[in-house]
N, C-alpha and C positions, 0 to 999 in steps of 0.2 A: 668205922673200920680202920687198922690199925695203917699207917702212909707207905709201908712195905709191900702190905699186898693193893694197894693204890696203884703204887709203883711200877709193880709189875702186872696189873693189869693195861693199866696205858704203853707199857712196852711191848705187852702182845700185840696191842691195838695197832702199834706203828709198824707192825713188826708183819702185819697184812700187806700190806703194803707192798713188798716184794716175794710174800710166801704166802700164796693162799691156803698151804697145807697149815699152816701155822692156825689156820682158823679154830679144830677143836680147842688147840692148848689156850687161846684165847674166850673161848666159852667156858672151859674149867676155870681162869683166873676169873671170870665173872662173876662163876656160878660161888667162887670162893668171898667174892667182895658180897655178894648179897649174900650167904649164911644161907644158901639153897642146894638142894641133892645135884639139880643139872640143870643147865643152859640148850638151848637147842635155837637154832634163826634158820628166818627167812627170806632170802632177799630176791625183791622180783624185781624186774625191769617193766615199766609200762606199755613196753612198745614189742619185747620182745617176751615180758610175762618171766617165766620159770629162769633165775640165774644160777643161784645155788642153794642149797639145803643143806644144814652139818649140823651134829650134835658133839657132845663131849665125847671126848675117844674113848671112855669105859662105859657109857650109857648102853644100860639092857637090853633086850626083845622088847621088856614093857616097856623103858621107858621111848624106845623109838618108835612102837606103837602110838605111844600115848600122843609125840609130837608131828605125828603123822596125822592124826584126828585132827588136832590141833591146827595145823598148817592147811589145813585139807579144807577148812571151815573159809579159809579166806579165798580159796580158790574160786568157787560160784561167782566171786566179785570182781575175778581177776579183768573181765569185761568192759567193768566199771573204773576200772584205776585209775582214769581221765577226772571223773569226779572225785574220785577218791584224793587225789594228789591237789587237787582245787579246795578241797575242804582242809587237806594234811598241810597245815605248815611247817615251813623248813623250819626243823630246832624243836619244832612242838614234839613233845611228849603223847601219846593216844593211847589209852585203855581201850584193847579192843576184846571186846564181851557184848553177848546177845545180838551178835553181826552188828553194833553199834560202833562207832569211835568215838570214846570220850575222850575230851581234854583232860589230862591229869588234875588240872588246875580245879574240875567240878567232879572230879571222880574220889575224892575223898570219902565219901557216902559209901562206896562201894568196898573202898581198901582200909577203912580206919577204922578200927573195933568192930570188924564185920566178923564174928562165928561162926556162920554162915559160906565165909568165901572159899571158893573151890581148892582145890589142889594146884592149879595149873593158871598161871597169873599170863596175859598176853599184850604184850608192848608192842606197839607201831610208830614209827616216827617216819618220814621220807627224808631224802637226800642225793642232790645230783640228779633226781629223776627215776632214783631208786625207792619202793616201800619195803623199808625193812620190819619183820616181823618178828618180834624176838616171842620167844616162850620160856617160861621161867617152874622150873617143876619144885615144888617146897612142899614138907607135911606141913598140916593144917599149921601146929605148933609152933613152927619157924619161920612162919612166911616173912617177908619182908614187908616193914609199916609203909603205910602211904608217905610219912615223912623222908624216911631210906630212899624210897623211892625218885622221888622228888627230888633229893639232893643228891642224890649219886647220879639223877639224870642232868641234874643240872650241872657236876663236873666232868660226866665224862663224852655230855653230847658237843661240846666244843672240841674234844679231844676225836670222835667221831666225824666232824664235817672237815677236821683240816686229815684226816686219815684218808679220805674220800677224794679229798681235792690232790694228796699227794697221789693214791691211786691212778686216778681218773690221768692225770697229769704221764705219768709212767709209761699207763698202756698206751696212751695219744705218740708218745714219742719213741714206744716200741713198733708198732703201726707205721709212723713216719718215717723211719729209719731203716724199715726194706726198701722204700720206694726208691728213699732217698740215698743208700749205698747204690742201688743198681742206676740212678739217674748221675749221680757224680761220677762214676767209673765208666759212664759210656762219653763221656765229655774230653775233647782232644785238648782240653789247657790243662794244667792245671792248678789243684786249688787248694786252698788252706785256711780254716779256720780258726778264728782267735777268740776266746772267753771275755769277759768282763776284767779279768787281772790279764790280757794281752797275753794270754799262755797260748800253748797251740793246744787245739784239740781234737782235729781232726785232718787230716790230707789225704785226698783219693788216690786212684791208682798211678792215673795220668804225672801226677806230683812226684809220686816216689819216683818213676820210671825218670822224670827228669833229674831229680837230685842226684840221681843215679849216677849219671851222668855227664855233669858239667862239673864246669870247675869253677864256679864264679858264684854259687851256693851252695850252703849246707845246713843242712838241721839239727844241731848238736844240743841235747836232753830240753827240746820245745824251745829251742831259739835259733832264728835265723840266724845265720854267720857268711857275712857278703867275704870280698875278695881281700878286705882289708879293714881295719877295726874301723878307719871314719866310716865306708860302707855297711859294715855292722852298724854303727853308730845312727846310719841313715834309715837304716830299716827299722830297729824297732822306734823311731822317732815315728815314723810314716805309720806302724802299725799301732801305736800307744795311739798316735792323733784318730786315726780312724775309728777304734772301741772309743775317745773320749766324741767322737761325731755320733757314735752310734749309740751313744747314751744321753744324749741330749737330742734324739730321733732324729738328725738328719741322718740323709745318704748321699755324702757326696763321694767322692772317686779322686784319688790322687797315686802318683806313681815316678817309678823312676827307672833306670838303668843301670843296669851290674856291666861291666866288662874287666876283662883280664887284665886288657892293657900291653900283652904279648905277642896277639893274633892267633891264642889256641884258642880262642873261645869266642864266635859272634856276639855273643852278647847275650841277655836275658832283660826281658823287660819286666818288670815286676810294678801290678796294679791293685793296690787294696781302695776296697770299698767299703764306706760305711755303713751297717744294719742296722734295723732297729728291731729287732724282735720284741712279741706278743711275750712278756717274762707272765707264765701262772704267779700267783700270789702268793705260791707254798715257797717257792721259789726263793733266793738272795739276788741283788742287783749283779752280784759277777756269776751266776750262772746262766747260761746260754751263749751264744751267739753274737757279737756286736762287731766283728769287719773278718771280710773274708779277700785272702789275699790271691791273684791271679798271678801264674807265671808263663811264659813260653819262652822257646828261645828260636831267635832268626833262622837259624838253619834246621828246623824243624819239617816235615813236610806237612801237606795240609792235612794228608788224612782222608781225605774225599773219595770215596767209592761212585765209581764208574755208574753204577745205576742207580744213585743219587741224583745224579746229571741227568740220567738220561726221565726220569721221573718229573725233575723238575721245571727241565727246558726240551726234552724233545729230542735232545743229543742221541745217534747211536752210538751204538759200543764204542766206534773206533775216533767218533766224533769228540766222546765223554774220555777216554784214554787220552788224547791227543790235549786235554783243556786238563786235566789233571796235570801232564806231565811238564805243559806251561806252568802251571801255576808251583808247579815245585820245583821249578830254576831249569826243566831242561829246554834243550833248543831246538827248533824245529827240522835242522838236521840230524841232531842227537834222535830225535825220536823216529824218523822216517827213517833210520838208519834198525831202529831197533824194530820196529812193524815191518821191515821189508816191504818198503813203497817207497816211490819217488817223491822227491822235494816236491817234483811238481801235484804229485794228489793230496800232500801234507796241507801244501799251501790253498787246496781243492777243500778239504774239512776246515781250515782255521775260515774262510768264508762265511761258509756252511754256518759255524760255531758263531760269527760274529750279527747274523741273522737272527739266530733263534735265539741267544744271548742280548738282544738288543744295544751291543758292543763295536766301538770302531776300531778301539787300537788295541795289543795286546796288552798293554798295562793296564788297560778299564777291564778286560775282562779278568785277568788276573786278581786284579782286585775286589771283582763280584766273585769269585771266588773263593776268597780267601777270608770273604764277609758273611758264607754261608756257616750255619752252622754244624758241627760233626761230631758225629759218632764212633765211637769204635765198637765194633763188630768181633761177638765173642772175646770179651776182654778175657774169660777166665781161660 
């Protein structure tokens, strides 16, 4: 077959990948590479049986009939697909006729000057945990030889399992990537992401809301920009070193601090750590993940909800209030003043707090704390 329409069959192939509508137009370039009327698959899952079914997008009554029969023949076994997948090896080719699977490799008898051979030719191969079924509809006149056969399976089932592993790979990190927006955005630091070429690729809400506003970072077109170019200078050093840590699978953790330098700005501390991410094989070495960088700044509050406290340690409302608004710089008569209660019952709950906190002085508890971890509550 002529390397145009090759071509553009392996481009539909790839082209599943992100369009599963794409799938007829990818049976029409097949049905085109084998010199057959129509393409028709079946792809089941072992575990969860029935995934999809599609024919070519102008395929008749009859012909969707006809691969309906067809497809319908393997179902009685869908049962069996434990054995079936045990028997099917990955990459192996399977004539599947008289509910048998043959290996292509001994089914020459069947497809090679057979006058004899049906209309309706049926290919099984598994992959990922998938048995795909294809069906292949040709007049007697046209079918495709055992040899066609054979070597069209031979070039395009390599171009099949890395389709599969790009797939498989896609929906893993579509799946991944609801949990993991709603897990970063409830998170009170924040955080930023860096690729394999130290690019940014990602920063949660928490991040942007600080870039927002300080004045001792910024994020101009995926590059950090500190208070002053050695600053600059310092950051992507810390963040280069951390993706080359996270490429040679350590994790270690280095960091440093931004300040103004004027006294409008407490400061920012900024901690990248090394990743080593699980890279799929479909994959290049700079795609994903390799250091994620953390930021907050000093005058931040903690963030801590009152019935966090009281959940964790026992605190009442007015207990968990009062151990919150320590920990966010106020004072014990700033807050007795805003609860409308005396020094003297303020100093009655920091007690209390230092009891059920297993705490002696305000700066230990302060620091337990500040050591909890937080959430934010209805970020959107």
């Amino acid at each position: 077959m002529e390397i145009s329409v090759f071509n553009a069959l392996v481009m539909e192939l790839y082209g599943l990948c992100s369009r599963q509508e794409s799938l007829p137009y990818f049976l029409s370039q097949l049905s085109k590479y084998y010199g057959c009327r129509s393409c028709g698959v079946h792809i089941v899952d072992r575990v969860n049986y029935h995934v999809v079914c599609e024919a070519v997008p102008d395929a008749g009554d009859d012909e969707l009939q006809l691969y309906a029969a067809h497809f319908g023949r393997l179902k009685p076994y869908l049962e069996n697909l434990r054995d079936i997948e045990k028997r099917a090896v990955v990459g192996q080719l399977y004539l599947f006729r008289n509910n048998q699977l043959l290996p292509m490799e001994s089914a020459s008898e069947v497809l090679h000057g057979d006058t004899n051979s049906p209309e309706v030719i049926d290919l099984l191969f598994r992959e990922n945990g998938y048995i795909v079924h294809m069906v292949i509809c040709c007049p007697l006149h046209a079918q495709p030889s055992y040899e066609r056969l054979m070597d069209s399976s031979r070039l395009l089932l390599p171009h099949v399992q890395q389709a599969f592993k790009i797939y498989h790979t896609i929906e893993q990190l579509k799946n991944y990537s609801v949990g993991f927006e709603q897990a970063m955005h409830k998170l009170n630091s924040g955080i930023l992401l860096f690729d394999g070429n130290a690019a940014l690729v990602y920063q949660n809400r928490k991040a942007r809301a600080i870039l927002a506003s300080t004045h001792v970072l910024s994020v101009i077109s995926g590059k950090m920009v500190g208070p002053s170019s050695g600053a600059t200078q310092d950051l992507a050093r810390l963040i280069r070193s951390a993706v080359e840590q996270g490429k040679q699978g350590n994790q270690r953790a280095s960091g440093m601090t931004l300040r103004m330098g004027d006294g409008r700005d407490p400061g920012m501390a900024v901690i990248a750590i090394a990743l080593h991410p699980h890279i799929h094989s479909a994959f290049t070495e700079e795609t994903g993940v390799y250091a994620a960088v953390m930021i907050s700044t000093g005058g931040a509050g903690s963030g801590l909800e009152p019935d966090l406290l009281q959940l964790l340690y026992g605190l009442t409302p007015a207990e968990a209030n009062l151990a919150i608004g320590l920990s966010d710089g106020s004072s014990m008569e700033h807050y007795a003043l805003q609860a409308g209660i005396s020094l003297h019952t303020a100093r009655g709950y920091l007690k209390l707090i230092f009891q059920k906190t297993y705490t002696s002085r305000q700066a230990e508890l302060v620091a337990l704390l500040r050591s909890i971890p937080v959430v934010i509550h209805n970020p959107d």
